[in-house]
ChimeraX commands (.cxc) that place a marker at each C-alpha (Angstrom):
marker #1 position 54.95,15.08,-39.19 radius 0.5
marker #1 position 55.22,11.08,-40.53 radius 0.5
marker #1 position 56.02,10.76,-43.75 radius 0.5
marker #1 position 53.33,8.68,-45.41 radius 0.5
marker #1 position 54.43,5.06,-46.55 radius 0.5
marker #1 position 54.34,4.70,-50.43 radius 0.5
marker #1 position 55.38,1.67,-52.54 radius 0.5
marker #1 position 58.47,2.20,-53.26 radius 0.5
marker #1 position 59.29,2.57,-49.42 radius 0.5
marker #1 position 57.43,-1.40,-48.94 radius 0.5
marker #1 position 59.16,-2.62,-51.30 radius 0.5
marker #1 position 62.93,-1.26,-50.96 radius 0.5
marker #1 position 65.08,-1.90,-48.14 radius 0.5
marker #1 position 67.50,1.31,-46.19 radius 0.5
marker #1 position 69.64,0.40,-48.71 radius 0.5
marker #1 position 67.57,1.17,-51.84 radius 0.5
marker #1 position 67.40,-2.38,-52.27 radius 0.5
marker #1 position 64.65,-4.45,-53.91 radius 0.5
marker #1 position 63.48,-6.76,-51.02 radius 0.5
marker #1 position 63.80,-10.36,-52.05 radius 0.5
marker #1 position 60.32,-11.55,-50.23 radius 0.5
marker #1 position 58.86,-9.27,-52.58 radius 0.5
marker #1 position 60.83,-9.99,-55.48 radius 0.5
marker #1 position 59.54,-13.66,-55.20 radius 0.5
marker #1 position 56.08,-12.86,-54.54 radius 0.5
marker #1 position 55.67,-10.11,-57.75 radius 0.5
marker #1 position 57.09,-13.20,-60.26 radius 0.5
marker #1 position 54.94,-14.24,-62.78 radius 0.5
marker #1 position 55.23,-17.71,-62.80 radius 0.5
marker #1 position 52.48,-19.93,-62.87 radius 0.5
marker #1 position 52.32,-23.45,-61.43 radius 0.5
marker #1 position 50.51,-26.31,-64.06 radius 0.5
marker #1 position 48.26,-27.70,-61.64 radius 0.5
marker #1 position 46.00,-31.12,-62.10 radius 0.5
marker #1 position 42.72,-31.13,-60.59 radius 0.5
marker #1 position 42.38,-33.09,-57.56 radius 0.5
marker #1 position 39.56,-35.93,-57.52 radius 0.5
marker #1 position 37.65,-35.24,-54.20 radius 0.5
marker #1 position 36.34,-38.59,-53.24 radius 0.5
marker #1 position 39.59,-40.38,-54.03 radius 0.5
marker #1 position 41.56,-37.88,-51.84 radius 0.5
marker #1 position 38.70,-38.08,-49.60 radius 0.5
marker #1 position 39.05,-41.90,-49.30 radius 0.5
marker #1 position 42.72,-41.61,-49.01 radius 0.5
marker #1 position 43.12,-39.23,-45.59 radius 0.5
marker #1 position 40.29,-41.29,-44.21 radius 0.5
marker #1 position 42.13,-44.63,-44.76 radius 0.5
marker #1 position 45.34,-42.74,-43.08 radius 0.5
marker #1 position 43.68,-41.38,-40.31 radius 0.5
marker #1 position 41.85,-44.74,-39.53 radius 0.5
marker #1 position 45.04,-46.40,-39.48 radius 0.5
marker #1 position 46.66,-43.92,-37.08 radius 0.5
marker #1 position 43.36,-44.38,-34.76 radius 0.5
marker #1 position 43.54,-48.07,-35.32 radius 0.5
marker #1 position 47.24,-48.00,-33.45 radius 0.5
marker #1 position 46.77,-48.24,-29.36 radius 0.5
marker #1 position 50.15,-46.39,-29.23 radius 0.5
marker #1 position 49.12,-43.03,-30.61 radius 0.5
marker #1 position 47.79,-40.74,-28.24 radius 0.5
marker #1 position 44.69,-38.53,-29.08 radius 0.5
marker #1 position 43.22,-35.50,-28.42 radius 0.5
marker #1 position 40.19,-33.34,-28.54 radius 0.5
marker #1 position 38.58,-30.07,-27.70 radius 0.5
marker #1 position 35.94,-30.13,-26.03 radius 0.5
marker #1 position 33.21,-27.39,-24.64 radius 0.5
marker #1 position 31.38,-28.24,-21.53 radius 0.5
marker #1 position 29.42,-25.15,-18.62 radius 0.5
marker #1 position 30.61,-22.17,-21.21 radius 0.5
marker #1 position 34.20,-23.17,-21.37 radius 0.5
marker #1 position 36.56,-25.11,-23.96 radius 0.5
marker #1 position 39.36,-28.15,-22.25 radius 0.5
marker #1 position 41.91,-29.69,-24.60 radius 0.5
marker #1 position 42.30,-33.19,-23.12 radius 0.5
marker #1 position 43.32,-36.20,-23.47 radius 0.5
marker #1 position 42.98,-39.59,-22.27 radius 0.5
marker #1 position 43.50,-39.90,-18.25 radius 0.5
marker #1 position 43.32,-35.91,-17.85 radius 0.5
marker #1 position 41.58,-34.35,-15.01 radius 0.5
marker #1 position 39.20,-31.47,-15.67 radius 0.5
marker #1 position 37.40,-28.95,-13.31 radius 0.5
marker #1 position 34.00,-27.79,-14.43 radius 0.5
marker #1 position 32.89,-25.16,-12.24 radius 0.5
marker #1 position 29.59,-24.77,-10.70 radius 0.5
marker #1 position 26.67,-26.91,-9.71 radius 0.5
marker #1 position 26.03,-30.03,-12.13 radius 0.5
marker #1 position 23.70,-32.72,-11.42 radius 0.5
marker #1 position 25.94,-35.74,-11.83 radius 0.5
marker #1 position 27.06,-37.93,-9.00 radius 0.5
marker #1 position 30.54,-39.06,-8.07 radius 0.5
marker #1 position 31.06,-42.71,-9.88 radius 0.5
marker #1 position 28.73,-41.74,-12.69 radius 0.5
marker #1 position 30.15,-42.52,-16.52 radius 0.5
marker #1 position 29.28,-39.56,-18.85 radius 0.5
marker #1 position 30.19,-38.55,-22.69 radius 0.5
marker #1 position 30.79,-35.39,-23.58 radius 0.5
marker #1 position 29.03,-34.67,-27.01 radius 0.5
marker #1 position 30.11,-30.98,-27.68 radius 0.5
marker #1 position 33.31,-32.20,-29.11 radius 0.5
marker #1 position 34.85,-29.15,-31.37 radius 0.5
marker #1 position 38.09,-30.92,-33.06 radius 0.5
marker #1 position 39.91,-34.30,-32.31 radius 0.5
marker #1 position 43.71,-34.85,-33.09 radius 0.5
marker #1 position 46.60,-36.66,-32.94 radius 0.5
marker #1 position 49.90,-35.96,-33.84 radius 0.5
marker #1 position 49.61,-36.04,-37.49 radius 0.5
marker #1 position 46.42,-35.24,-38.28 radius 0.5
marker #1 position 43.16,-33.26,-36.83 radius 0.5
marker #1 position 39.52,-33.08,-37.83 radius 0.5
marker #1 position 37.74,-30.08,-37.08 radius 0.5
marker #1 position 33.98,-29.48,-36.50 radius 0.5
marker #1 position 32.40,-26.78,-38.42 radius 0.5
marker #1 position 31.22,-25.91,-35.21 radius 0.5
marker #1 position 31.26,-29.06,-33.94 radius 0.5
marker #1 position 32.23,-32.71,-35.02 radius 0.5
marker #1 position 29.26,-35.05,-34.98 radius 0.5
marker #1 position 27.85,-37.08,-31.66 radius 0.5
marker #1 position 28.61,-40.81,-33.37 radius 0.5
marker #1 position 31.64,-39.77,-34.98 radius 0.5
marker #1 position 33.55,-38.53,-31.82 radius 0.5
marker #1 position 33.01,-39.81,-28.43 radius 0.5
marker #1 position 34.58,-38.69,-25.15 radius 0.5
marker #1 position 33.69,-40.91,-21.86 radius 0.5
marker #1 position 34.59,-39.07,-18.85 radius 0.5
marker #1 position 33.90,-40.38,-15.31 radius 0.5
marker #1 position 33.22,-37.94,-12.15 radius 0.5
marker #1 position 35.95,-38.14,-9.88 radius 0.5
marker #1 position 35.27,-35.69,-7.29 radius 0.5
marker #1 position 32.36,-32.69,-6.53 radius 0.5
marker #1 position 33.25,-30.39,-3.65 radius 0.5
marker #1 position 33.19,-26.53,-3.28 radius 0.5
marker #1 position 35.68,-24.17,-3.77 radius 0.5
marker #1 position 37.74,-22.35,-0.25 radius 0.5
marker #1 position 35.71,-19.00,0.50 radius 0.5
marker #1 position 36.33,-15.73,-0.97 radius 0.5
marker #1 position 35.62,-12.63,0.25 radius 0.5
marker #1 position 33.69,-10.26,-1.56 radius 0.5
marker #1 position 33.58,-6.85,0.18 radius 0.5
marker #1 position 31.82,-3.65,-1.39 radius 0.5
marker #1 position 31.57,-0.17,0.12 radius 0.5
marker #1 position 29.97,2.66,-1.48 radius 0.5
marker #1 position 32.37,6.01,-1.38 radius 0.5
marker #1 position 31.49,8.84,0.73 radius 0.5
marker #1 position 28.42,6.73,2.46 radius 0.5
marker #1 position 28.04,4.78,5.03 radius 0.5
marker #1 position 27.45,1.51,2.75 radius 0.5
marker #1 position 29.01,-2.18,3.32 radius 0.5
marker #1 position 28.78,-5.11,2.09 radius 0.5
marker #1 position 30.92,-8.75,2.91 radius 0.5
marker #1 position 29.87,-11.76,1.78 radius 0.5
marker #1 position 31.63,-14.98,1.68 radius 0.5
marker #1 position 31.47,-16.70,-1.71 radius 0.5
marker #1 position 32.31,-20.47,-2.59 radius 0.5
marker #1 position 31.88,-22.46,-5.95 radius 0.5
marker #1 position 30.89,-26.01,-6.59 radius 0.5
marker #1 position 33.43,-27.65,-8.25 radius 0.5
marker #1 position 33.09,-30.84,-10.10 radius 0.5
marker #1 position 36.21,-33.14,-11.33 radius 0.5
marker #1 position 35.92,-35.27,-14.36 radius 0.5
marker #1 position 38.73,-37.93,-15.54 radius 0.5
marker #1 position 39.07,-38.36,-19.05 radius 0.5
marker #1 position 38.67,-42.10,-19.52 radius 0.5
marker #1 position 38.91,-42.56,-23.42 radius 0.5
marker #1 position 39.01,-40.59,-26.93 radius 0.5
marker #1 position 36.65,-42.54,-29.84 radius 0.5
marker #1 position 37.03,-41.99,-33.58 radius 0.5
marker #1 position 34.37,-44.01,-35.64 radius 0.5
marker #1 position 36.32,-45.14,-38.19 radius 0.5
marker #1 position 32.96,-45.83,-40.61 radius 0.5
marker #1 position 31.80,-42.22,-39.54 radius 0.5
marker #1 position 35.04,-41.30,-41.06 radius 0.5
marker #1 position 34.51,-42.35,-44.95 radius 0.5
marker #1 position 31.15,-41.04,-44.61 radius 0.5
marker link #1:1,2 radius 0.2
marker link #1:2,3 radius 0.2
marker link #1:3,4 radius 0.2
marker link #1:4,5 radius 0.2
marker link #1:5,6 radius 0.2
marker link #1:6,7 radius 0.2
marker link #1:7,8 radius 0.2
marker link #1:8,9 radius 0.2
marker link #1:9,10 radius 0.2
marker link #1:10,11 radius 0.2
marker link #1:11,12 radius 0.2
marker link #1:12,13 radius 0.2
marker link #1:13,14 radius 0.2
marker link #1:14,15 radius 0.2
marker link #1:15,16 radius 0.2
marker link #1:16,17 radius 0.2
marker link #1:17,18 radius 0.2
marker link #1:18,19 radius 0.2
marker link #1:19,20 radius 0.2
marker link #1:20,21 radius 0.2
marker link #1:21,22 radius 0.2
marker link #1:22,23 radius 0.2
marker link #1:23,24 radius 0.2
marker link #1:24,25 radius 0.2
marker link #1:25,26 radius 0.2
marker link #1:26,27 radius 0.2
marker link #1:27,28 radius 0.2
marker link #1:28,29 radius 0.2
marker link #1:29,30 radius 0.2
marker link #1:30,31 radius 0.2
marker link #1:31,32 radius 0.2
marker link #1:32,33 radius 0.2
marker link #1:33,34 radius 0.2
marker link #1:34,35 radius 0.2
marker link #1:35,36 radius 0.2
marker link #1:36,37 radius 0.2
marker link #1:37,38 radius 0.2
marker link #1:38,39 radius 0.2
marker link #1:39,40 radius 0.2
marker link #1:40,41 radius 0.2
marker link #1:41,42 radius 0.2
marker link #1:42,43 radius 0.2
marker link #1:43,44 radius 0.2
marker link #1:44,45 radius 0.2
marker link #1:45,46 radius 0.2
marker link #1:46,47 radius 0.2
marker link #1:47,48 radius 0.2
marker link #1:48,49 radius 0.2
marker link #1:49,50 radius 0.2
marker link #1:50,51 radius 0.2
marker link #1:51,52 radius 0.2
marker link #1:52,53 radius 0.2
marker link #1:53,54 radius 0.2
marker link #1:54,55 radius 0.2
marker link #1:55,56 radius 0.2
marker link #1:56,57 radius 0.2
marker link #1:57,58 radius 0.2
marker link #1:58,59 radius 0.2
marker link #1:59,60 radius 0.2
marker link #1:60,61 radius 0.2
marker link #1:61,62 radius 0.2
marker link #1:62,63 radius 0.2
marker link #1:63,64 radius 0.2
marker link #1:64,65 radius 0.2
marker link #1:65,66 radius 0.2
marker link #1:66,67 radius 0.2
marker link #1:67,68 radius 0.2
marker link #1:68,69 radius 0.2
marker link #1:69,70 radius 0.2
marker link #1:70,71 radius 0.2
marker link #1:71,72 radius 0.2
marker link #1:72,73 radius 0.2
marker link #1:73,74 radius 0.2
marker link #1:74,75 radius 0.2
marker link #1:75,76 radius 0.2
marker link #1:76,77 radius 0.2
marker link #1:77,78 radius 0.2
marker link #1:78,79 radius 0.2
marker link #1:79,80 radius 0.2
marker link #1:80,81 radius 0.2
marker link #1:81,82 radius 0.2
marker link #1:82,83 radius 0.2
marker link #1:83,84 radius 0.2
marker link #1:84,85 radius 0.2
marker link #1:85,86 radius 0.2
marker link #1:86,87 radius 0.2
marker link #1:87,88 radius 0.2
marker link #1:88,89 radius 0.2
marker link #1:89,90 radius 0.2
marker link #1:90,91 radius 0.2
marker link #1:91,92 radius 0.2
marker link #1:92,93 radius 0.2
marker link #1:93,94 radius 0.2
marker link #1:94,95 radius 0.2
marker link #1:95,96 radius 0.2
marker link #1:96,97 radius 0.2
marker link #1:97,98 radius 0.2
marker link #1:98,99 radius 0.2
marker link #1:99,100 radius 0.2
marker link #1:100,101 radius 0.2
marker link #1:101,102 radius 0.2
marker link #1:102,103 radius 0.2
marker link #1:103,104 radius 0.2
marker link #1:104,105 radius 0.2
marker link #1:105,106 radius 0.2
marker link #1:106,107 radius 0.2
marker link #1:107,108 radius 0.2
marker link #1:108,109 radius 0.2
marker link #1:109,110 radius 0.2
marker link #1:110,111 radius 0.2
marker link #1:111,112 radius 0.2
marker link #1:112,113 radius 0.2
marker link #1:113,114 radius 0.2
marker link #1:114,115 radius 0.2
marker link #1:115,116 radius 0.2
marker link #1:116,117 radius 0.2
marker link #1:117,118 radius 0.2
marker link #1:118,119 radius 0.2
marker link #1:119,120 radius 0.2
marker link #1:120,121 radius 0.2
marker link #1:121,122 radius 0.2
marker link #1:122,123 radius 0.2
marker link #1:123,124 radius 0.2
marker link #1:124,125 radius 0.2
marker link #1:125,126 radius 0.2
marker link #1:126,127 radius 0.2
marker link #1:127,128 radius 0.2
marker link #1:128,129 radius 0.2
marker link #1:129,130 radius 0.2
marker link #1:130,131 radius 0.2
marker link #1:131,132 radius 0.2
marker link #1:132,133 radius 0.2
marker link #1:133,134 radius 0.2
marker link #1:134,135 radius 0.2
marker link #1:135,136 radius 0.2
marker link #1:136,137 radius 0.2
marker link #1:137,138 radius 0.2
marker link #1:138,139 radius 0.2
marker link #1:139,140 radius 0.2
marker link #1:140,141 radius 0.2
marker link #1:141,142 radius 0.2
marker link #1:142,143 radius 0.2
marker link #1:143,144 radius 0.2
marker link #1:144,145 radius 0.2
marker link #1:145,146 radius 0.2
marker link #1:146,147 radius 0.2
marker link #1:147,148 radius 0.2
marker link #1:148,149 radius 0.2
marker link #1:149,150 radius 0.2
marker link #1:150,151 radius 0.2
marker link #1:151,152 radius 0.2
marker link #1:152,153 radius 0.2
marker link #1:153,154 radius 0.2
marker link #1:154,155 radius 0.2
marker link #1:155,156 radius 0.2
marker link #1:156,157 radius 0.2
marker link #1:157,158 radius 0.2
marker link #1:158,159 radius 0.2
marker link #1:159,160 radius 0.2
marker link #1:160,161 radius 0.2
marker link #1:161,162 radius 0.2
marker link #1:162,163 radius 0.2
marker link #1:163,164 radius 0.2
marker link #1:164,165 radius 0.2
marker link #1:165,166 radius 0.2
marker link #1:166,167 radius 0.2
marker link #1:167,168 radius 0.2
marker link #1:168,169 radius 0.2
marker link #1:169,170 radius 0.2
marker link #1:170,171 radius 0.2
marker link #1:171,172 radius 0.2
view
C-alpha cells in the first residue's frame, strides 16, 4: 500500500528539509506595483515592432493553416499541400488564414486568427503532381475476401514569396 502524500511530505526534502522553491513561493511579500496605461504601452510595442518590420534584414515568420493543416514558414520556404486544389502552376496566391506572425523578438498572435489586411502571405505554385502509388490491401479473416487498390495523392507545392506586416494595422 502507497502512503498518501500530505503537506509536510511536498514541502520537505529526504532530509527533513524545508524546500527552498517553496520557501520563496509561501513569503509574504508584496510587490508596489503602478498601473500600466494601456494605450501608451500599446503605442509603444507597436512603434517597436514596426521598426523591427521596417528593417529588410530581419527575417519573419508566420503560421499559417491551409487544406486542414498548420506550416510555420518563412520567406522562400517550400510547402506541400496535399490533395486536389484548383490553382495552376505560375499562379500568385495569399494565404489569409494566418494564425501568428513573428520574428525574433517579438510575435503577434491571432485570437484565432490575425486579421486579412494586417498580415499577408503571397505564395506562388511551384509544382502540382501526384504522389508514387501505395498499396492498400484488405482481406477479411477466415473468408475468402480481398481487396488491392493502388492509391496516389495530388500534391501541390507552394513557395513562400514574402511575409507582410501593416504597420498602420498595427496601432490600430
Amino acid at each position: 500500500m502507497l502512503p498518501r502524500l500530505t503537506t509536510t511530505l511536498l514541502t520537505k526534502s529526504t532530509f527533513g528539509r524545508v524546500l527552498p522553491s517553496l520557501r520563496a513561493a509561501s513569503s509574504s511579500k508584496a510587490l508596489d506595483t503602478e498601473p500600466v496605461n494601456t494605450k501608451e504601452h500599446t503605442a509603444f510595442v507597436a512603434d517597436r515592432i514596426g521598426s523591427i518590420v521596417s528593417n529588410p534584414q530581419n527575417r519573419l515568420f508566420a503560421v499559417v493553416h491551409a487544406h486542414q493543416r498548420q506550416f510555420k514558414v518563412s520567406q522562400n520556404d517550400l510547402i506541400q499541400i496535399h490533395y486536389a486544389s484548383p490553382l495552376d502552376v505560375g499562379q500568385k496566391i495569399q494565404l489569409e488564414k494566418v494564425l501568428l506572425v513573428g520574428g525574433r523578438d517579438f510575435t503577434i498572435f491571432g485570437r484565432p486568427l490575425l486579421d486579412a489586411q494586417q498580415v499577408k502571405v503571397y505564395a506562388t505554385v511551384v509544382e502540382k503532381t501526384v504522389t508514387s502509388p501505395e498499396l492498400k490491401y484488405f482481406k477479411a479473416g477466415g473468408k475468402h475476401v480481398k481487396s488491392m487498390d493502388w492509391l496516389s495523392h495530388e500534391l501541390t507545392t507552394l513557395r513562400i514569396n514574402e511575409i507582410v506586416v501593416d504597420q498602420a494595422a498595427l496601432q490600430a
